[in-house]
N, C-alpha and C positions, 0 to 999 in steps of 0.2 A: 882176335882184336878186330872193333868194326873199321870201316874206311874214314869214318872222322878223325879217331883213335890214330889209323895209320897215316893220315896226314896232317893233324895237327904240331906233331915234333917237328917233322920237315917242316912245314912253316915257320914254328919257333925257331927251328934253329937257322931256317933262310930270313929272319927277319934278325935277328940276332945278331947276328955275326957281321954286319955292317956297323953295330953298336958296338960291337966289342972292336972292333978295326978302330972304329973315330975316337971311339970312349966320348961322344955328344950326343946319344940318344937319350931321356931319359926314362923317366914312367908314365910322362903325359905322349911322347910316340907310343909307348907300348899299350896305352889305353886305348888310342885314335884309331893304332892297328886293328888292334882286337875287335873295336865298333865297325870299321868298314868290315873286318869278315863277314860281322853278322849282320848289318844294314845291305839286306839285297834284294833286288825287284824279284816279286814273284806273279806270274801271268796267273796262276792260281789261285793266292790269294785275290787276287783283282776282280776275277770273274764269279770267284767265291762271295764276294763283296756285292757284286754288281747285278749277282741273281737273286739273291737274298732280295733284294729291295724292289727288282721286278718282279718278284713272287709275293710279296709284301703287296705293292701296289694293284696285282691281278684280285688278288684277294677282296684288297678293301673295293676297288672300282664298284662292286654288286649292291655294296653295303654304303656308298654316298647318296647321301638324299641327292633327289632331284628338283630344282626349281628348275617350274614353267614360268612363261609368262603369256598373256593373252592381251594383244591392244585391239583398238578398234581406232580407224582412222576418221578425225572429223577435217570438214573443210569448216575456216570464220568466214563468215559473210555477213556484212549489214542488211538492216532493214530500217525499213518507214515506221513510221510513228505508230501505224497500224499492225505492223507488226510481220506485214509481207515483205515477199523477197525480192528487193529489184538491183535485177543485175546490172542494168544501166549505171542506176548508182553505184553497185560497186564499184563500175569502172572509173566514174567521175570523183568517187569520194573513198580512195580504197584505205584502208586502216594502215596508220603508220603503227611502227614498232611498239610505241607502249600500251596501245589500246593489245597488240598480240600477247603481249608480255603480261599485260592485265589477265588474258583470258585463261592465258597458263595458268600464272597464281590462281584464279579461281576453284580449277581444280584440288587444291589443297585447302579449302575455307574449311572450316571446323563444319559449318551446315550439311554440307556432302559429305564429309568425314563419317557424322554422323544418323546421315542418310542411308550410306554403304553401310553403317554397323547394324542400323536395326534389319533394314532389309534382308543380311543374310544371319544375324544371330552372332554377331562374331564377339558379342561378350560372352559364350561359354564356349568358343569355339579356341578348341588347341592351340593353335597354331599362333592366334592372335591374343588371346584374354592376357590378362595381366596375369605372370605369375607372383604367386606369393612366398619371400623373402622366409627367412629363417623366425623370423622376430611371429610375421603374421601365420606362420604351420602350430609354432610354440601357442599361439594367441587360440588358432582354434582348438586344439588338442586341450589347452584348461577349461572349454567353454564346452566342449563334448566332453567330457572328464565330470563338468559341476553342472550339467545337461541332467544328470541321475539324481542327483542333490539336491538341487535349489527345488521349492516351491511350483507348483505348476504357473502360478499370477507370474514368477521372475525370469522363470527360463523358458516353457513351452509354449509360453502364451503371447511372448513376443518372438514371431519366427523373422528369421532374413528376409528380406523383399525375393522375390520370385524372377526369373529374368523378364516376365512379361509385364511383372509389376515395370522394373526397370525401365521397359522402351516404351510403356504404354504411359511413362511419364507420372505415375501413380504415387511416385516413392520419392520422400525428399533427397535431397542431393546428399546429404549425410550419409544415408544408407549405401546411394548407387556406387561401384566399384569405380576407380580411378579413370575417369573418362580420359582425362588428361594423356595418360600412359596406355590406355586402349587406341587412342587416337593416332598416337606418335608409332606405337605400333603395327597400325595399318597404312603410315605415311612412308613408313620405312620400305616396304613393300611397292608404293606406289611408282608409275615410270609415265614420267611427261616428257616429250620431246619434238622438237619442232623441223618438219621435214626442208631442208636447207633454209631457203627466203622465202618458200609458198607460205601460203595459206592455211594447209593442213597441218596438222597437228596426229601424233599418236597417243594415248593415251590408256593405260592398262592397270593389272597389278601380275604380281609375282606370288606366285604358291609354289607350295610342295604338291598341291592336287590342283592338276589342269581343267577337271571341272569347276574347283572352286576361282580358281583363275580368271575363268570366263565370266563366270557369275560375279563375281566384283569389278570385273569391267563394265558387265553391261548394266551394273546397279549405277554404279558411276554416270557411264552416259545417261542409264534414263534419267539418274536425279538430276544431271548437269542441264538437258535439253528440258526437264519437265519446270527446274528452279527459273530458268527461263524465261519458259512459256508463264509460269505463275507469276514473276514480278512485272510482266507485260498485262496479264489479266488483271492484276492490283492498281497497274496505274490506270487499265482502262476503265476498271470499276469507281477508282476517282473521278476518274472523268464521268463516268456515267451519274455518279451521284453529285455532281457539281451540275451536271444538266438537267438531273431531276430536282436538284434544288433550284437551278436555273427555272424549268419551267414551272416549280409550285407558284414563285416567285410572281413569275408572267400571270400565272393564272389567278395569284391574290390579287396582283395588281390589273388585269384585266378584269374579273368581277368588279372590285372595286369602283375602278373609273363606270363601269354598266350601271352600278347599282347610284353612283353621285348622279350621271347622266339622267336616269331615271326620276329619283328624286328633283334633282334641279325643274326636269319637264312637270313633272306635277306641281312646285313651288311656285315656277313663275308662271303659269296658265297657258303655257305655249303647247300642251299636251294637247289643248281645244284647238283644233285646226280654225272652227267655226268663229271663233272668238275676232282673229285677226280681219275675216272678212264683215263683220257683224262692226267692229271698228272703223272701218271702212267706208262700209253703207251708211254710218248714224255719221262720219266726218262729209260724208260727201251732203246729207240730206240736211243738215245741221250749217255748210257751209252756204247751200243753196238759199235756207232763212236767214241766215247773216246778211247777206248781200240783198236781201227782198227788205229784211227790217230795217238796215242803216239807209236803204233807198228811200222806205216809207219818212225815216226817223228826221233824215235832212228836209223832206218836203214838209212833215207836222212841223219842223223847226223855222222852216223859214216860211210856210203859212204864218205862223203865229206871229215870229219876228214883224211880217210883215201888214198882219191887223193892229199890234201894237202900237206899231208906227202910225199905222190912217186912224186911227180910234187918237192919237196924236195931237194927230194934222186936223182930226176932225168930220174924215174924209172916209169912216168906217162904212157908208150908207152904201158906197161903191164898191165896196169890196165884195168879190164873187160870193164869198161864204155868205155873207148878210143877203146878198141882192136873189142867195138858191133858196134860203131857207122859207119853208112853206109859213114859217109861223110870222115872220114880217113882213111875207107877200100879205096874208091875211090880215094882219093889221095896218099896213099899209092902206089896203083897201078898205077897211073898217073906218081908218081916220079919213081917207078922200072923203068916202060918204058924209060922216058926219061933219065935215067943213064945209059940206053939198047944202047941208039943210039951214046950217046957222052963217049969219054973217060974223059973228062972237065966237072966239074959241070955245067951247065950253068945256065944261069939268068932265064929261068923256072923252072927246080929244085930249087933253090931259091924261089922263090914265091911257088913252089907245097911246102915246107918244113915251109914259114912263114904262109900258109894257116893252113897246119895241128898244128902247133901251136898255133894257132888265133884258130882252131877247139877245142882241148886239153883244151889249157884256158875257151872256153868256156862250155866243157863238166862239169870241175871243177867246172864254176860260177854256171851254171845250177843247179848242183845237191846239191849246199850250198844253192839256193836259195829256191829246193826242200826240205831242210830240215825245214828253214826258213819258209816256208808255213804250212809246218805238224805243226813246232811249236807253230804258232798262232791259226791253227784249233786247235788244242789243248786246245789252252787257250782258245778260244772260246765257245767251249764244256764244258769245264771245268767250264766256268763262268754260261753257259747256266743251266748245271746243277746243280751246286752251289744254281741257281736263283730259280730253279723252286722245289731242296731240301726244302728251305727255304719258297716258296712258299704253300709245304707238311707240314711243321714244323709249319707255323702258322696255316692254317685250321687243324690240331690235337692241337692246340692248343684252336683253335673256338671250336673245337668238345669236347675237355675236359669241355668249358667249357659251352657250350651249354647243355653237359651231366650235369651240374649242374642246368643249370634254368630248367631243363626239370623234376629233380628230385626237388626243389624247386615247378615249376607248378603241380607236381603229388600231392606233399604234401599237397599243399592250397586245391588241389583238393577236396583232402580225409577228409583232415577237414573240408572245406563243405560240401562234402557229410555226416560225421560223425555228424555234426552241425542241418543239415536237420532230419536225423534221428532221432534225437534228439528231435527236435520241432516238428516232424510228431506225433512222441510217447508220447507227454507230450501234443497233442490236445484234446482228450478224457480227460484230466484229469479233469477240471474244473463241467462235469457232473458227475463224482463220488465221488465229492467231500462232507463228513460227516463231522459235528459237532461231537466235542470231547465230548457229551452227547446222551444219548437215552431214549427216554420216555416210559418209562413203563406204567403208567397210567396218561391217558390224564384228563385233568382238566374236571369235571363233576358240574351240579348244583345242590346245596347242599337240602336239604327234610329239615334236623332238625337246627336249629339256635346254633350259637356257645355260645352266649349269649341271652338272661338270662337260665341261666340253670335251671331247673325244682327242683330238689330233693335240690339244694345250693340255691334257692329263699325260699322255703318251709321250711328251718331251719332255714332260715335268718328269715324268717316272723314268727316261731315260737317263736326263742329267742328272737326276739323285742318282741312280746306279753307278753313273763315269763317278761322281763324288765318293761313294762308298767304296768303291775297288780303288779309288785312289788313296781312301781313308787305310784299307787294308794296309798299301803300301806308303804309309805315314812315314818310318824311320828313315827308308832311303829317300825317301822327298825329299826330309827334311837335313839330308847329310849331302845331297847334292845344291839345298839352299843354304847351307853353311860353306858349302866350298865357292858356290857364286859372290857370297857375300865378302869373301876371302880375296877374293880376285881384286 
């Protein structure tokens, strides 16, 4: 008989016999009994339990992937317009929260996304490409299946797009694999974080290969500092060609005004220097006979006026013009004579007397018609110089305004030339051109794994083990949490 054997009657019958004394035991004590014999801690099963599961966990710890991760730290910092860095400014102008918070987001824009994709390939890369669902395995399997079948025009002659096709942008979006879920898949992976209140920033990704780790950080930063640096060289190349259109502008309208200026000078004759003084000379010499002919014109006028008047009075004989003139001195003396010889006027005295009156009349006509002449030279002069005033009046007039296209062509000038300068001085710009970030420490490849962590595996693996040997020892647990609950 074993020692179970030899002690299980003793017990029945030491549990017993109490029942039979009361007669108030019934078969739910004798069941309860019977359960706490067999509900009993065992240190054995416990550590039986508890090795299991750290033998369990030694095993798997070799066989856990491992993610790396690799950041690189940038500092934000503004800049000028130009695209340099001044610190000064930062300190007067330093970036509040949402311009930081802007620059985070940045790093998850589809453009970088898709910057880091082609750069490393990671549309046929494991790790990241999109895997294909049940539906799309079934999908190629009938088209590798009807690949043998179909016509060479239906199957072989339209092949998939190429992954080069893919990034080289060659292939309509129809063809290209799910960029969308390529995308989301490498954001999953991504790690932005911001070091307390500074300035810097880390920025990385997460692999299971710490080369590749690296290399999609530091695709990252370049695109990040390169996308940049390119929509600074975009805005400056506006600007550059609003200044070359700037100075085409200057320079149309600078020819332009050169070429009216030009013309105008040949138009109005102000091109002949010679002209204005040749104007001049005929006003000044033209003036001089004015003033010599109205002198003459008033004396023939008032000579004549004033034979008029004695030829009048009767009193012509005395007038100087009569008394100069050789032809009445001569007949004067022709008529003394002949009133010398006769006592009788005779018929040549008479004709010497109707001569010198026919002479007299005619000194009178003479000298009216001398005034007559002065008069007209007068007006002559007068109209002459009239003409060629006015002649002086319009070219000061050309010249006023020639003096205006000529300060118009200076103007255009200067703002070409100011326009030029302009675009000479903003050619260097595009090579100094900085990213509003700087890298402090460049993305490196990582030595220790980000997961599984060492010392958080090893109390994971220990408190599953306390759980398991305490799972061993379930019955009695759960008969001393029936008796607590009893209480």
């Amino acid at each position: 008989m074993t020692k179970q054997n030899s002690v299980d009657p003793i017990s029945s019958i030491a549990l017993l016999t109490p029942a039979t004394e009361n007669h108030s035991v019934g078969a739910d004590a004798i069941q309860a009994a019977a359960g706490d014999r067999e509900a009993r801690y065992s240190l054995r099963r416990f550590l039986l339990g508890g090795t299991a599961v750290i033998a369990l966990a030694l095993f798997a710890w070799p066989m856990l992937p491992r993610v790396y991760e690799s950041t690189a730290t940038l500092v934000l910092r503004p800049t000028d317009n130009e695209g340099q860095t001044d610190y000064a400014q930062a300190m007067r102008q330093p970036l509040d929260e949402n311009s930081i918070v802007s620059a985070l987001d940045a790093f998850g824009s589809v453009a970088l996304a898709q910057s880091v994709i082609d750069a490393n390939q990671l549309a046929m890369d494991d790790e990241f490409k999109v895997k294909q669902g049940l539906t799309g395995r079934v999908h190629n399997a009938i088209v590798t299946m009807l690949d043998g079948v179909l016509p060479q025009t239906l199957a072989r002659d339209t092949p998939a797009p190429s992954a080069k096709d893919l990034m080289a942008g060659n292939a309509s979006p129809e063809d290209a694999p799910d960029a969308a879920k390529l995308r989301n898949n490498l954001w999953a992976k991504l790690v932005v974080n911001r070091n307390r209140l500074s300035y810097t920033v880390n920025v990385g990704f997460r692999s299971n290969d710490p080369l590749k780790a690296a290399m999609l950080t530091r695709s990252l930063v370049s695109a990040y500092l390169d996308t940049q640096v390119r929509r600074k060289a975009e805005n400056v190349d506006g600007m550059n060609r609003l200044l070359e259109d700037h100075v085409r502008q200057a320079r149309d309208r600078a020819d332009r005004s050169a070429a009216e200026m030009e013309a105008f000078l040949e138009k109005s004759g102000l091109i002949d220097q010679g002209a204005q003084i040749s104007l001049e000379s005929q006003l000044s010499a033209l003036s001089t006979e004015l003033a010599t002919a109205r002198a003459h014109a008033i004396d023939a006028r008032t000579r004549a006026d004033n034979l008029e008047l004695m030829k009048s009075k009767g009193t012509l004989d005395s007038a100087p013009e009569v008394l100069a003139s050789p032809t009445i001195q001569r007949l004067n003396q022709s008529l003394t004579e002949s009133m010398s010889r006769l006592a009788v006027m005779s018929t040549e005295s008479r004709n010497i007397m109707e001569q010198a009156q026919v002479e007299r009349d005619r000194i009178v006509a003479s000298v009216r018609v001398e005034a007559d002449n002065w008069d007209r030279r007068e007006q002559l002069l007068s109209a002459e110089i009239d003409k060629i005033r006015q002649d002086m009046i319009e070219r000061r007039k050309a010249s006023l305004q020639l003096d205006q296209l000529r300060r118009e062509a200076e103007n255009d000038a200067q703002v070409l030339a100011d326009a030029q300068t302009r675009l000479k001085t903003r050619a260097p710009t595009l090579e100094a051109l900085k990213p509003d970030a700087e890298v402090l420490s460049p993305a490196t490849v990582p030595v220790k794994p980000v997961f599984p962590i060492l010392p958080l595996y090893v109390a994971g693996s220990l408190g599953m083990a306390f759980l398991a040997g305490a799972g061993m020892n379930a019955s009695a647990i759960r008969r001393d949490a029936k008796r607590l609950l009893k209480i």
